[in-house]
N, C-alpha and C positions, 0 to 999 in steps of 0.2 A: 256321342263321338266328340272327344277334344282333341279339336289341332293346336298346335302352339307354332309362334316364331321367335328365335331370341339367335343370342349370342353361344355359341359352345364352347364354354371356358373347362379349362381345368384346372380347380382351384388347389394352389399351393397355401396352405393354412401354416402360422408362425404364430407363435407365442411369445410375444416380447413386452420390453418396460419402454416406458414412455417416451425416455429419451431419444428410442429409433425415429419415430416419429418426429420428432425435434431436428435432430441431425440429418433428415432428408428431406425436410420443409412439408410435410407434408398433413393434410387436414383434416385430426380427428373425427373418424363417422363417415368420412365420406369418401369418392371413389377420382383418382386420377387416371390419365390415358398415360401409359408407358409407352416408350418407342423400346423398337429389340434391343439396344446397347442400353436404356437406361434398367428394362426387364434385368437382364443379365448381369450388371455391376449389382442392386438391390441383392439379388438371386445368391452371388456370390460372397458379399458382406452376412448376410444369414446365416447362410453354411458356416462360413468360417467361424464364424461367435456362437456357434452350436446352440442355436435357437432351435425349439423340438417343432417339428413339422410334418405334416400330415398331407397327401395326394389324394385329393379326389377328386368324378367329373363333376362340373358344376354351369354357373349361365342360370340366370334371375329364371325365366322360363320355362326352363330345363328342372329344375327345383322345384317349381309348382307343380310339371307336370312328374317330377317320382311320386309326388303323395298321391294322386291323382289317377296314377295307374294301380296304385294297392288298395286304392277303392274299387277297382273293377273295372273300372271303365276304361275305353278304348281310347290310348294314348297315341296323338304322335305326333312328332316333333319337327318341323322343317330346317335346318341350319348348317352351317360347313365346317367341316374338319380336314384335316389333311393327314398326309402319311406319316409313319412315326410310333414312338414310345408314347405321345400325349394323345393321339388320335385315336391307336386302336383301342386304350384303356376307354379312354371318353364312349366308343361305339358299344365295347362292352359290358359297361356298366350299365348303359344304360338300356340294350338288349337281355340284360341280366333281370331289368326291373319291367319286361313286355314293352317297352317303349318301342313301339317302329323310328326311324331315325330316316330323311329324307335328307341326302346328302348332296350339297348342290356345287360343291366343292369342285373345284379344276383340277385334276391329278399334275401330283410333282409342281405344284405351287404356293409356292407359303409355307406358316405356319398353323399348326393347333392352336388357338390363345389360349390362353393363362394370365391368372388374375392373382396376384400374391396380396394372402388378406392377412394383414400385422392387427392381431387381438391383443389387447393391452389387458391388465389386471383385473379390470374393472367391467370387463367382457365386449368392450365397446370393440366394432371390427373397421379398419381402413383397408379398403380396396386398393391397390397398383395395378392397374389391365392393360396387357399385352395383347390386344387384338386382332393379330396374323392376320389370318384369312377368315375370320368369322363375320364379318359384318359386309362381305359382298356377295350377299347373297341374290341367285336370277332364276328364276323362276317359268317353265316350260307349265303356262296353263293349259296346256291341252291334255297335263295329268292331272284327270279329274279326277281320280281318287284323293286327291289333297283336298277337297271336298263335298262330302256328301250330306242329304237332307237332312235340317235341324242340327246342325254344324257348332259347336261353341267352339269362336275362335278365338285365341289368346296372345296378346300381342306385346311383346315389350319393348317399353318406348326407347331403351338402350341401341335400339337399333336405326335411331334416324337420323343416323348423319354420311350415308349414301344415298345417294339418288337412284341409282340402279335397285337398292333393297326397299327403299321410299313408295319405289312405283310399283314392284311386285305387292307387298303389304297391301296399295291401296286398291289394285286389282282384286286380291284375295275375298277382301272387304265388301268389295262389290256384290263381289260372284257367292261368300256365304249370307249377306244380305238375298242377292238374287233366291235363295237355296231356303229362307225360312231359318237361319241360324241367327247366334247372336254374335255381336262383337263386344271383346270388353279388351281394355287396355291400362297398362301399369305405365306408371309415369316415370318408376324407376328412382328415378333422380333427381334431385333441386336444381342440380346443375343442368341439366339434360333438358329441363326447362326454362330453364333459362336461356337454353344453344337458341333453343326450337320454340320459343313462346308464340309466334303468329303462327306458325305453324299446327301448334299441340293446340292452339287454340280454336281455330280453324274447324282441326278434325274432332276434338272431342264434340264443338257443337254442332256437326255434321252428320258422321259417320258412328259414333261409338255407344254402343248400349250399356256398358258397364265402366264407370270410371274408378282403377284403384291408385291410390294416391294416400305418401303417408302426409302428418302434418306440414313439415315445409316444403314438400311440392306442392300441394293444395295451394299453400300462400303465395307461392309462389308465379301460379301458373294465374291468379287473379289479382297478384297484388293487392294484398290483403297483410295486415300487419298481428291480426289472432284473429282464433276459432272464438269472439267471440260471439254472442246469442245473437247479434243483430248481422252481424257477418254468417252465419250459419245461417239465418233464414236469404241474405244476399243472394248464397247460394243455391239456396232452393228455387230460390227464384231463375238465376242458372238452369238450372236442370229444368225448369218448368220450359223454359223459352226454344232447348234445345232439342236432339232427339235421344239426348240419355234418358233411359229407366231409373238408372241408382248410381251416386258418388257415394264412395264407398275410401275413408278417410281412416287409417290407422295412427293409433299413438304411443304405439308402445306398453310402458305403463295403465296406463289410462286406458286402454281398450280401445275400443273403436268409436266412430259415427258413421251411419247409414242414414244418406237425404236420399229421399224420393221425390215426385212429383206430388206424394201425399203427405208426408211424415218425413218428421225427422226425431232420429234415433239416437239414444246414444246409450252404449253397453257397455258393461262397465266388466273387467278383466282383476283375479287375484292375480296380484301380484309375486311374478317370483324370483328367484335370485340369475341374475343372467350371468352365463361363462362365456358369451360368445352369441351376441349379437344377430353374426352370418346367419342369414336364410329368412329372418323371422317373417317380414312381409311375403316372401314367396309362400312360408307355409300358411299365412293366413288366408292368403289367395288361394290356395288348392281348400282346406278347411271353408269356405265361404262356400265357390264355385260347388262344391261336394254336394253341399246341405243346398245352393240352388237348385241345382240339377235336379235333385232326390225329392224337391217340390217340398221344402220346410219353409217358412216366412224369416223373408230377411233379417230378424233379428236372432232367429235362432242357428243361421246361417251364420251369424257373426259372430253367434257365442262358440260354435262348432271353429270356427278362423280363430280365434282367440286364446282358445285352449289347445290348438295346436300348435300355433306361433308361442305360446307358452311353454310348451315342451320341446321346441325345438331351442331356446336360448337357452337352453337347461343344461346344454352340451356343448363339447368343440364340434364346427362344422355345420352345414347347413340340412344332409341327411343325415339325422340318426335314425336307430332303428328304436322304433317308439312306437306306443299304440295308436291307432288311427282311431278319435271320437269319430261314431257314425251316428249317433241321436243324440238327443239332447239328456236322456237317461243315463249315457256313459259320460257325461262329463261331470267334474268333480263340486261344482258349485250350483246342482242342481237344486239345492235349498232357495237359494237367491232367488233361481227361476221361479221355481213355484211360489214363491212371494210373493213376484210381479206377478202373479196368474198369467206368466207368457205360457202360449197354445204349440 
C-alpha cells in the first residue's frame, strides 16, 4: 500500500526562449510561489505570444504516485482540489490511472492550483505555482483507512509551510510508524529548504526512513558546499547518527547516490538528451520506491529510478506514456550491470 501527500497541481506546460525568463525575473530550474493576479498576467502574456502548451494533472507527489500505480500497487493520494474546469480534469485523470484521491478540500473555496512550467530549449523546466487551496490540507484521523499495516508513506516536502498541514503530516507519521510502515520524504526543493532548514532537519533526523533529495537540497539541507568523497562519508555518518535507513541523492546526469548505514553507493546513469526536465525526480522516486518494495537491493532499486527518470526527460511533461522498467533485465544498460556482478 502507498499513501502519498503532496500538492494537487495542474500543470500548465509552455514552451518558450529564454528571454521569458529574463523578462519576468525569474530563476532558471527552479520553482517560485505565484499569487492569483501574478498566475494570471504570466497566464495571459503566454497566450498571447502563442507559446504551444500543454494541460495536465500534476504535484511532485502526485507524479510519483502515476508510475506507481501502473506498477500494480495500491495508490492513494491525500490532497485538495476544488470545484471547476482545473479540479474535476485533476480527479479524472488521476481516477483514470486507479489513483483513490482523499479530498480534504472545503466546497466552494478557492482554487484548483496550478503550476506554469516555462521549458526553455535546452529542456531545463521553471516552475510559477499558484497554490489555491492545495496546501491546507486537515486531516480527520479517525479515517483509518488512510492507513493500513505496512503502510509506505510518501511525503512531499512542498507541503510545509502550513501549520494546519505540518501537524496532520506529522500525525500521519506517527500512526504509520505506529502501523509497521515506513516513512520517506522528498525534499523537493533547495528553496523549500532553506524556508524550513531547522525544521526539515529536525524531522529527517527523527521521523523519516527514506531520504530523497537531489544534489542542491542535500547541500543545502547540511551546509555543505559538494558531494565530495569526505562530505559523502559526513553524511553517512548522518544517517548513522539518525533514524534514516537510506539518503537517497539524485544528480541528474550523473545518476544517483544511495548512503546507508552500511554502504555508500553510487550508480552511474546513460546519459540522454533531455526536452524537458519536468517530473525527472518524481519518476525516480516511483522507479526506486518500485524496485524497494518488490525487495531488489538498493542499488538496483536505483538503477530501476534512473532509467525511468531517463525516459521521462525524453519528453514534454512529467507523465508520459512509457515503459515501466520492472527488473533489472528490462533495463537497457544491463551489460554495465553484469560487469559490476551487481545481484
Amino acid at each position: 500500500n502507498i499513501l502519498a501527500i503532496g500538492n494537487a497541481i495542474c500543470d500548465i506546460i509552455f514552451q518558450v526562449e529564454e528571454n521569458v525568463l529574463e523578462q519576468f525575473s525569474l530563476p532558471k530550474g527552479g520553482m517560485v510561489l505565484f499569487d492569483k493576479r501574478q498566475c494570471s498576467a504570466l497566464l495571459e502574456y503566454l497566450k498571447n505570444h502563442n507559446n504551444i502548451f500543454t494541460i495536465t494533472s500534476g504535484g511532485s507527489a502526485a507524479n510519483t504516485l502515476n508510475f506507481l500505480s501502473q506498477y500494480g500497487l495500491n495508490s492513494r493520494f491525500i490532497c485538495n482540489i476544488a470545484d471547476g474546469y482545473y479540479g474535476t480534469k485533476y480527479l479524472t485523470e488521476m481516477q483514470n490511472k486507479q489513483i483513490k484521491l482523499y479530498n480534504t478540500h472545503v466546497k466552494d473555496q478557492g482554487e484548483t492550483a496550478k503550476s506554469i512550467i516555462l521549458v526553455t530549449p535546452d529542456g531545463e523546466r521553471t516552475m510559477c505555482t499558484y497554490l489555491g487551496c492545495a496546501s491546507e490540507i486537515n486531516i480527520d484521523l479517525a479515517e483509518e483507512n488512510y492507513i493500513t499495516s505496512g503502510t509506505f508513506f510518501y511525503i512531499e516536502g512542498y507541503l510545509w509551510d502550513r501549520l494546519m498541514t505540518k501537524q496532520a503530516i506529522t500525525s500521519l507519521i506517527n500512526l504509520v510508524h505506529l502501523k509497521g510502515g515506513k516513512v520517506a520524504l522528498s525534499l523537493s526543493d533547495s528553496f523549500c529548504v532553506t524556508r524550513h532548514l531547522v525544521e526539515f532537519s529536525a524531522l529527517v533526523q527523527e521521523k523519516i526512513d527514506i531520504l530523497f533529495a537531489n544534489e542542491a537540497e542535500i547541500l543545502a539541507l547540511y551546509k555543505l558546499n559538494s558531494l565530495s568523497s569526505e562530505n559523502l562519508h559526513l553524511l553517512q555518518a548522518k544517517v548513522r547518527e539518525s533514524n534514516l535507513n537510506l539518503m537517497i541523492i539524485t544528480r541528474g546526469k550523473q545518476g544517483s547516490i544511495i548512503i546507508s548505514k552500511q554502504e555508500i553507493a553510487t550508480i552511474d546513469t546513460i546519459a540522454k538528451e533531455a526536452v524537458d526536465s519536468t517530473g525527472a525526480g518524481d519518476a525516480f522516486a516511483a522507479g526506486f520506491i518500485y524496485g524497494y518494495i518488490s525487495g531488489f537491493s538498493n542499488i538496483n532499486a536505483a538503477h530501476i529510478g534512473n532509467n525511468l527518470a531517463g525516459q521521462v526527460v525524453s519528453y514534454i511533461g512529467a507523465r508520459p506514456e512509457i515503459t515501466l522498467p520492472k527488473n533489472i533485465d528490462e533495463i537497457e544498460y544491463i551489460n554495465e550491470i553484469k560487469a559490476a556482478k551487481i545481484s
